[in-house]
ZALO-818260 format. One record per atom (N, C-alpha, C, O): residue number from 1; residue in three letters; atom name; y, z, x. Coordinates in pm, whole numbers. Atoms other than C-alpha are relative to their C-alpha. Last residue first. Layout:
residues N
NUM ala CA Y Z X;
...
END
This chain:
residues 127
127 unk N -47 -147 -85;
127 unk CA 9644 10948 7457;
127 unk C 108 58 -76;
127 unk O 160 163 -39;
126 unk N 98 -132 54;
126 unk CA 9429 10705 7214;
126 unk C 72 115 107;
126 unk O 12 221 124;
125 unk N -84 -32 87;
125 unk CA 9763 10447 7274;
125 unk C -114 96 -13;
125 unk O -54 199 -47;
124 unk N -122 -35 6;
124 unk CA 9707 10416 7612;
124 unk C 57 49 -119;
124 unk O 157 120 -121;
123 unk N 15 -154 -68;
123 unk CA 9339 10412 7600;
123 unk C 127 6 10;
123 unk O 133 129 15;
122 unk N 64 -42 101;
122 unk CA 9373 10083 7337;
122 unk C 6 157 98;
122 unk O 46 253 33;
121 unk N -100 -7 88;
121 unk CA 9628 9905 7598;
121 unk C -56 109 -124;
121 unk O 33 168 -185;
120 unk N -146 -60 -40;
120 unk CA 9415 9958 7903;
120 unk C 54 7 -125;
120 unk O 39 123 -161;
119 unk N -35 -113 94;
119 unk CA 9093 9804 7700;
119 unk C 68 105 93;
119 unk O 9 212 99;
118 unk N 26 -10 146;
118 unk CA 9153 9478 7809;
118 unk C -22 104 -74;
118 unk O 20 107 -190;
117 unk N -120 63 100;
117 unk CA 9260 9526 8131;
117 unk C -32 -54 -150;
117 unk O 68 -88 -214;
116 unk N -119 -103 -56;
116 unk CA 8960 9742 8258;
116 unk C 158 -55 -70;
116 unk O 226 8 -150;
115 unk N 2 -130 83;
115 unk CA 8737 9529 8083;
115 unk C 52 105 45;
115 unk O 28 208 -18;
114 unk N -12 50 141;
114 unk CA 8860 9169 8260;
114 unk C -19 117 -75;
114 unk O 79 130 -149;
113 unk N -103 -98 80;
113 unk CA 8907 9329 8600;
113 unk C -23 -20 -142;
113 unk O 1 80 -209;
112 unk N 95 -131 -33;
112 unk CA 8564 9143 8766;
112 unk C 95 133 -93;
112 unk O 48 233 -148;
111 unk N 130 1 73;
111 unk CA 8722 8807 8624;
111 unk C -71 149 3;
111 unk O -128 196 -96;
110 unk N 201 28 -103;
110 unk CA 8985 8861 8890;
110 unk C -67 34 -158;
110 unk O -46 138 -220;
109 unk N 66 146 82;
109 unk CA 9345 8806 8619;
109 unk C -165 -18 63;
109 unk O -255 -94 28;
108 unk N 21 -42 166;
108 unk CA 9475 9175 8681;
108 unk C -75 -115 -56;
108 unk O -138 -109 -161;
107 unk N 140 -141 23;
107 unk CA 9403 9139 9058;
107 unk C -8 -5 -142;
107 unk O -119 -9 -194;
106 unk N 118 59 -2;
106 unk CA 9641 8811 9070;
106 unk C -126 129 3;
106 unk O -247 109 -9;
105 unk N 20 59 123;
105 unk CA 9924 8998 8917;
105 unk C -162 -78 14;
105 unk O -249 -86 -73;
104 unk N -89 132 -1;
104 unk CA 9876 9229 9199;
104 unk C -54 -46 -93;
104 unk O -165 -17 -136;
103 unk N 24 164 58;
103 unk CA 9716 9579 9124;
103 unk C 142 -131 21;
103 unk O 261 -126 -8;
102 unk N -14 20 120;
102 unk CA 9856 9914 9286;
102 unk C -19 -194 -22;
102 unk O 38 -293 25;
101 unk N -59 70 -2;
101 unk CA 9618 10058 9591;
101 unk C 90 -44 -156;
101 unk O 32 -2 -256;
100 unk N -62 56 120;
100 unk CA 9439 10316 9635;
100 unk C 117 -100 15;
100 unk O 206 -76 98;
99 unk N 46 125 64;
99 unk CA 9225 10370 9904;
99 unk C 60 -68 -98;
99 unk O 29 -182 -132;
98 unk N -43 26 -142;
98 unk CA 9407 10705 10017;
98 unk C -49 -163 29;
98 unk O 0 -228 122;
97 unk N 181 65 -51;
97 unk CA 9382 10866 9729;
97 unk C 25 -99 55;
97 unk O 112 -168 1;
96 unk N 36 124 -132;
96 unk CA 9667 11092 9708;
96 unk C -148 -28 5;
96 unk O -252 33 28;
95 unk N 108 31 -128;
95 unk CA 9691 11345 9419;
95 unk C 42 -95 46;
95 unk O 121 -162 -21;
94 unk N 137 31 49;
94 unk CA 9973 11367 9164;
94 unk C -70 54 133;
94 unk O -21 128 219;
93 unk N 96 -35 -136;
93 unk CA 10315 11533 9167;
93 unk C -133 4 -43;
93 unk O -186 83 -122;
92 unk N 199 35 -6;
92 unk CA 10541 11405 8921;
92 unk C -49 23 97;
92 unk O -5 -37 195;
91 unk N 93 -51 -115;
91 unk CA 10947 11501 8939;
91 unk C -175 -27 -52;
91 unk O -218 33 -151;
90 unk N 69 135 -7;
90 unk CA 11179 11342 8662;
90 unk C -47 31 123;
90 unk O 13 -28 212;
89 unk N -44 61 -134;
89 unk CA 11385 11688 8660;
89 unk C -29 -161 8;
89 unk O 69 -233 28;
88 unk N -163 -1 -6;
88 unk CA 11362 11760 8277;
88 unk C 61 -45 191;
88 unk O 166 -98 226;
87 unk N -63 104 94;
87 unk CA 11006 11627 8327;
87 unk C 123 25 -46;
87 unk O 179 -77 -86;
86 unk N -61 -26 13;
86 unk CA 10867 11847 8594;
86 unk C 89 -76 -77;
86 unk O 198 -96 -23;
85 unk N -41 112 72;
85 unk CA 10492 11775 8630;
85 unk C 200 69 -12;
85 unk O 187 191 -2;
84 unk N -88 -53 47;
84 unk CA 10247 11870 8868;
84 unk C 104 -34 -34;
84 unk O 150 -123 37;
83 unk N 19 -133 -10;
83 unk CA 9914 11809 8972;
83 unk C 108 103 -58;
83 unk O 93 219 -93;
82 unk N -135 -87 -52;
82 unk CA 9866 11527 8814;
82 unk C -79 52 26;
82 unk O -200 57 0;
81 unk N -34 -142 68;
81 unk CA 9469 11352 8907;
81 unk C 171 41 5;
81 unk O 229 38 114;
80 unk N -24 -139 -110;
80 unk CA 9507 11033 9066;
80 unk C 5 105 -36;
80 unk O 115 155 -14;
79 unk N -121 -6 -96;
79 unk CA 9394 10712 8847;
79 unk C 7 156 32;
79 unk O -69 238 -20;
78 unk N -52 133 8;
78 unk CA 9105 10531 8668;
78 unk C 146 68 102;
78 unk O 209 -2 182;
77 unk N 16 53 -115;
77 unk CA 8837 10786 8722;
77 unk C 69 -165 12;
77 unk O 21 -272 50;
76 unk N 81 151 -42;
76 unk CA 8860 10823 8357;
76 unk C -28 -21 127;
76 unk O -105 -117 126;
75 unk N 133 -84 93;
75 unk CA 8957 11210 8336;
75 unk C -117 -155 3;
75 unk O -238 -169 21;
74 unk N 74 -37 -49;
74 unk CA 9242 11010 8574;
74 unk C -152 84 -49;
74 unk O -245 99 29;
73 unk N 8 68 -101;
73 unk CA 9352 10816 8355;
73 unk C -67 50 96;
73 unk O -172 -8 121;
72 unk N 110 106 80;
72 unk CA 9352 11049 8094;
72 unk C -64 -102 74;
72 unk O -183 -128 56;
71 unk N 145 -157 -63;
71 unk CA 9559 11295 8336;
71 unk C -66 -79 -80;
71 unk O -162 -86 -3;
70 unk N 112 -8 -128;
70 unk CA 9755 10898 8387;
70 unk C -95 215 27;
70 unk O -152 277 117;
69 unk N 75 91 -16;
69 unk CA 9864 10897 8006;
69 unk C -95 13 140;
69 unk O -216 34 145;
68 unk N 112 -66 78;
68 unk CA 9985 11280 7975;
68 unk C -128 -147 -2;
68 unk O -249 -133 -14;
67 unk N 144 -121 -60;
67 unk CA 10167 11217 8271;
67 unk C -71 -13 -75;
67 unk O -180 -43 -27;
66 unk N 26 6 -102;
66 unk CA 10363 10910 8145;
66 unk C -105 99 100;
66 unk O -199 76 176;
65 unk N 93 81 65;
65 unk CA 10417 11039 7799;
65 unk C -70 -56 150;
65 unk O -187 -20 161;
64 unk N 98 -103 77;
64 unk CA 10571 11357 8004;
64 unk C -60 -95 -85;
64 unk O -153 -33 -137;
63 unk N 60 -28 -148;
63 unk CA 10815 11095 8276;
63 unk C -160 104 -113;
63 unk O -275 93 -69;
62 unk N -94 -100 -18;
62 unk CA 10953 10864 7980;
62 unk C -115 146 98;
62 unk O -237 147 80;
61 unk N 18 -92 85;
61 unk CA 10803 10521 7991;
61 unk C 50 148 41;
61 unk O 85 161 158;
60 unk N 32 82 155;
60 unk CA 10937 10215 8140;
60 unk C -47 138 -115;
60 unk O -6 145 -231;
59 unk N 175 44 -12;
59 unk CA 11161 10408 8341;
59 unk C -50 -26 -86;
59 unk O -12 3 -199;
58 unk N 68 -77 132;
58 unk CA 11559 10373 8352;
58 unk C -198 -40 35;
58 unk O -263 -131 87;
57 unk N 98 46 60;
57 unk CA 11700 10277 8712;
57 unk C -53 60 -122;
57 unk O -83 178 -105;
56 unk N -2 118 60;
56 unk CA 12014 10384 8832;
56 unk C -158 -91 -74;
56 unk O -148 -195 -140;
55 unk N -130 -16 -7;
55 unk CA 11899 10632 9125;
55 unk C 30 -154 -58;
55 unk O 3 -259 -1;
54 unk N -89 69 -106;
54 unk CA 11516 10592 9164;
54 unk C 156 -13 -109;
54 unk O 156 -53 -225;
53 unk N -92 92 80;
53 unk CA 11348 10851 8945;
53 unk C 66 -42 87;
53 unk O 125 39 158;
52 unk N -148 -16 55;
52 unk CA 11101 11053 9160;
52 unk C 18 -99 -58;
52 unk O -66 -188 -58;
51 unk N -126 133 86;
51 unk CA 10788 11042 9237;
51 unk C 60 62 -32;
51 unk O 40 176 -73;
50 unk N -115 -2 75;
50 unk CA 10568 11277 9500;
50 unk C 76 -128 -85;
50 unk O 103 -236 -34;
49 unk N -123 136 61;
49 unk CA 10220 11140 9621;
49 unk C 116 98 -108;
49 unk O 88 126 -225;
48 unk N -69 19 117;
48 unk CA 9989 11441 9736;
48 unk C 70 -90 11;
48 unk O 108 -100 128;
47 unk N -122 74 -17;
47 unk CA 9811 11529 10056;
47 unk C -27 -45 -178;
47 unk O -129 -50 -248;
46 unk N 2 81 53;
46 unk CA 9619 11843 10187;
46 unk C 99 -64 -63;
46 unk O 210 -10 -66;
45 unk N 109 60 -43;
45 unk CA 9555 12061 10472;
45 unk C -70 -118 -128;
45 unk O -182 -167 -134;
44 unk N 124 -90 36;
44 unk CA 9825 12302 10382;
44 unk C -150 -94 -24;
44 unk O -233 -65 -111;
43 unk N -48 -183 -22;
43 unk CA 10077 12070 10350;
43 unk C -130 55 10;
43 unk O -229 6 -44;
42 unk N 133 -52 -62;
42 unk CA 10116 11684 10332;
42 unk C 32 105 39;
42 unk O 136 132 100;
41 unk N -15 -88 -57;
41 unk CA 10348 11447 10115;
41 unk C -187 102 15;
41 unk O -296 103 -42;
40 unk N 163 -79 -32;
40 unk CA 10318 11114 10044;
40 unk C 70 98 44;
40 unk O 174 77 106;
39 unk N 56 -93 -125;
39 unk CA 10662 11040 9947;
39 unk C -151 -10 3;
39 unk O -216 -26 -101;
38 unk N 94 -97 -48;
38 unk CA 10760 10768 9619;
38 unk C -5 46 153;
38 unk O 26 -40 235;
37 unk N 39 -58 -102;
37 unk CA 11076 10678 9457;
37 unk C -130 88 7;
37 unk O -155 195 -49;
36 unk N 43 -132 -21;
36 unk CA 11007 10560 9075;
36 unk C 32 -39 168;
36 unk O -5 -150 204;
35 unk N -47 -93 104;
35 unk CA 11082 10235 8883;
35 unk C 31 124 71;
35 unk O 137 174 32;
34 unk N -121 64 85;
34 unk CA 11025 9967 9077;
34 unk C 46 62 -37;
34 unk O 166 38 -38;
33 unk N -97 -70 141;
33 unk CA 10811 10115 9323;
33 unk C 93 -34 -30;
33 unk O 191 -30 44;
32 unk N 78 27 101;
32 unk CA 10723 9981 9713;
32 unk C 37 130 -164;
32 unk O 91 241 -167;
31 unk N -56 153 58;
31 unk CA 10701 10138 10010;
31 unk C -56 7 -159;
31 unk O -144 65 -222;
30 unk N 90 133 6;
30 unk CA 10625 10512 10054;
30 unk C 63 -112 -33;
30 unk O 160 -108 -109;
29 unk N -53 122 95;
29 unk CA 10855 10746 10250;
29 unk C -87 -84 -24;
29 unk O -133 -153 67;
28 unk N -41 103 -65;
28 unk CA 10731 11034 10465;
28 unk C 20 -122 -159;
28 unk O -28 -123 -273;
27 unk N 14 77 155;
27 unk CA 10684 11398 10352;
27 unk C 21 -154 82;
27 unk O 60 -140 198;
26 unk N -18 113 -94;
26 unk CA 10547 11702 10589;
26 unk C 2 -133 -71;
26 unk O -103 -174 -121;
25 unk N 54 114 14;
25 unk CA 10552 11990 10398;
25 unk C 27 -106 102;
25 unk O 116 -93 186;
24 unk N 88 -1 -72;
24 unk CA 10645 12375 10527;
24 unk C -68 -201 -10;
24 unk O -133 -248 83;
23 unk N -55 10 -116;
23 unk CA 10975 12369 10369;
23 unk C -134 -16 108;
23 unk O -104 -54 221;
22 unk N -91 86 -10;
22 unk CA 10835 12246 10049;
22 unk C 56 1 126;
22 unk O 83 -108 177;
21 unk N 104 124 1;
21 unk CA 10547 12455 10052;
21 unk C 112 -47 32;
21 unk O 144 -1 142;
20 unk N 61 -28 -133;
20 unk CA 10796 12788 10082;
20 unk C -97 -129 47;
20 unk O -119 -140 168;
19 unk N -92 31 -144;
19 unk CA 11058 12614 9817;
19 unk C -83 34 104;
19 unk O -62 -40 201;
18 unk N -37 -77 -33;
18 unk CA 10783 12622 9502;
18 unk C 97 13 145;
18 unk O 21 5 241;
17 unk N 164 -80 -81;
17 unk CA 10511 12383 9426;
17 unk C 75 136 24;
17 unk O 0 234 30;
16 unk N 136 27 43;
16 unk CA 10703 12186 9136;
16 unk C -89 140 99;
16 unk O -175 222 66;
15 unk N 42 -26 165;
15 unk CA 11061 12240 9176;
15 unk C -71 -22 -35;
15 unk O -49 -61 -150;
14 unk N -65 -175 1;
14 unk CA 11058 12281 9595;
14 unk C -44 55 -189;
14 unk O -112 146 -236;
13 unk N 142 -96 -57;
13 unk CA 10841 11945 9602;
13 unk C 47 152 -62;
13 unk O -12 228 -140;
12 unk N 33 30 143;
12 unk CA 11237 11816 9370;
12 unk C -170 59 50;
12 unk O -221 133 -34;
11 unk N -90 -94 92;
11 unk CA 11467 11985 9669;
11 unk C -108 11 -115;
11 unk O -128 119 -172;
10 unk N 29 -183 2;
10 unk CA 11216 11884 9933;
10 unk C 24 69 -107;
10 unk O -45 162 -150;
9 unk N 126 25 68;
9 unk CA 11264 11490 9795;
9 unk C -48 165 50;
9 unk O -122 227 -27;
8 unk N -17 -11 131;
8 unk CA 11651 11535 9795;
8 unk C -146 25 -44;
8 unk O -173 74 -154;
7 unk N -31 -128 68;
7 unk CA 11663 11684 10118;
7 unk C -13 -18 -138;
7 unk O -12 80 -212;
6 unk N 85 -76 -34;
6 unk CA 11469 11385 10263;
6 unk C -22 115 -87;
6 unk O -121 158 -144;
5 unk N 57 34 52;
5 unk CA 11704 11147 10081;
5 unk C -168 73 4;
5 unk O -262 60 -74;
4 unk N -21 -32 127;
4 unk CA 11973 11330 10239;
4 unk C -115 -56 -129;
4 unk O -102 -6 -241;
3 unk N -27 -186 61;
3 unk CA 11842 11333 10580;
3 unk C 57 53 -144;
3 unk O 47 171 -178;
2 unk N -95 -114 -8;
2 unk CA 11719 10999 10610;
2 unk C 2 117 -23;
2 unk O -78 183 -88;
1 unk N -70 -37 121;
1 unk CA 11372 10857 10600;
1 unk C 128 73 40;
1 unk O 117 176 108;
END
């Protein structure tokens, strides 16, 4: 990861956990995201996924409907616990689960997904 793209993802850790974490973290660049820059980051003997707003891009949903959906998500054991949210910045700081993966079009169509994608749209709007 460069050095300015580094500093930018300390700057936005810094506005969630506080600048002493931030200088102490250890962040590396994830592949992947349309919408959002992601880090794994790792401190204090545990690891988190940073997002950001990628430069020029609008997001499908706005960063605080977006949290309030995946802490539901996660209350489901459907996605990463936040941990922390900064929505005038466009900063999210979830958990890391380390198995996780995000669905290919062909995952959403496996027969075995069928009630997970079908009632996605109904838990989105009960949040």
């Amino acid at each position: 990861m460069d050095a300015p793209r580094e500093d930018s993802a300390r700057a936005a850790l810094g506005r969630v956990l506080g600048a002493d974490v931030a200088r102490r973290a250890t962040l590396w660049a994830l592949e992947g995201g349309l919408k959002r820059r992601s880090y794994l980051v790792s401190v204090d003997g545990r690891q988190r996924v940073l997002r950001l707003p990628a430069p020029g891009v609008d997001a499908l949903l706005d960063l605080g409907t977006e949290a309030r959906v995946m802490r539901a998500a996660a209350a489901a054991g459907l996605a990463p616990g936040v941990v922390a949210i900064d929505a005038a910045a466009g900063v999210l700081l979830t958990d890391y689960r380390e198995s996780a993966r995000a669905w290919t079009a062909t995952d959403a169509r496996h027969p075995s997904k069928n009630g997970v994608v079908a009632s996605a749209p109904l838990f989105i709007l009960s949040t």
